[in-house]
ROTORVEX-864816 format. One record per residue (C-alpha): residue number from 1; residue in three letters; x, y, z. Coordinates in steps of 0.5 Angstrom, whole numbers, plus 500, padded with zeros to 3 digits. Layout:
REM ROTORVEX-864816
NUM;ALA;X;Y;Z
...
***
This chain:
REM ROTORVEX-864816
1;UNK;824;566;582
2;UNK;823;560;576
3;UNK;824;552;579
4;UNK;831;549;578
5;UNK;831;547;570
6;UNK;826;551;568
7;UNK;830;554;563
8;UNK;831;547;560
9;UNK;825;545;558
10;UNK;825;544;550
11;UNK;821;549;547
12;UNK;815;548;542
13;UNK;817;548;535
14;UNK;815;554;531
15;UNK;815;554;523
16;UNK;817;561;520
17;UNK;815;562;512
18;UNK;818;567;510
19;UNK;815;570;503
20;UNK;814;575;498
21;UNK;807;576;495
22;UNK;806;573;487
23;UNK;811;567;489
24;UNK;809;561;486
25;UNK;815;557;490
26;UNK;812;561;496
27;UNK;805;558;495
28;UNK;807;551;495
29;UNK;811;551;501
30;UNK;805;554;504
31;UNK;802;548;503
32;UNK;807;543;505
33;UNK;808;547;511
34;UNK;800;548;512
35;UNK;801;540;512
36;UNK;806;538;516
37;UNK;804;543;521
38;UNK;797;540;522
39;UNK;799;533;523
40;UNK;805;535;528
41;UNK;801;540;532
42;UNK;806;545;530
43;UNK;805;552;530
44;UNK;807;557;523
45;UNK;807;563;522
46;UNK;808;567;515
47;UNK;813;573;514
48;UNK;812;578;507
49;UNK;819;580;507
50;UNK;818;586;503
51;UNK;815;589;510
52;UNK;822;590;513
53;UNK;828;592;508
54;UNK;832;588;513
55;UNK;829;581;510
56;UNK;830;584;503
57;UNK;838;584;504
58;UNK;838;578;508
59;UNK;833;573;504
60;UNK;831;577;498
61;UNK;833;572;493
62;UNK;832;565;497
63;UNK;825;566;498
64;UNK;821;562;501
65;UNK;825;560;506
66;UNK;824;556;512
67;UNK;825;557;518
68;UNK;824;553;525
69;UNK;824;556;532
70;UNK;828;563;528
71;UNK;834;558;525
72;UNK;834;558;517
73;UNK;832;551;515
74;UNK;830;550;508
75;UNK;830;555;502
76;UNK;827;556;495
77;UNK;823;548;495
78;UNK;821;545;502
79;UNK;822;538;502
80;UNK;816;536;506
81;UNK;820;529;509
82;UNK;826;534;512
83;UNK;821;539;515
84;UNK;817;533;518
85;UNK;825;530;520
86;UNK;827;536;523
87;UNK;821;538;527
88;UNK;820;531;530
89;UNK;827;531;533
90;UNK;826;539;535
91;UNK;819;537;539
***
């Protein structure tokens, strides 16, 4: 049985790209994100949505999309000071 509260501890933030191979967009937002990341000692993660048909419909024409912790947080440009903004208060 978990300790009282144990379910509440805030969760670590985790970045999501999602991408598609060829995208310049993509790869600038990989930059930021590698960026931003490493200064916050925040994990990423990155997701070819042409692996997976359901990505396709969902995020077919917004790549690259941002997400942190699973929640849809940015699309097409990542701006780096918003990310920043909302990992700091996510943490």
């Amino acid at each position: 049985m978990a300790p009282a509260g144990a379910g509440d501890l805030p969760r670590q933030p985790v970045i999501t790209l999602l991408s598609r191979p060829g995208c310049h967009l993509c790869e600038q937002a990989r930059e930021v994100i590698v960026r931003v990341a490493a200064e916050l000692g925040v994990s990423w993660e990155e997701r070819d949505i042409t692996r997976s048909e359901r990505d396709l419909r969902e995020y077919g024409e917004q790549i690259p999309v941002t997400l942190i912790n699973g929640i849809q947080h940015d699309y097409w440009r990542v701006s780096e000071e918003r990310l920043r903004a909302a990992l700091t208060s996510a943490g």
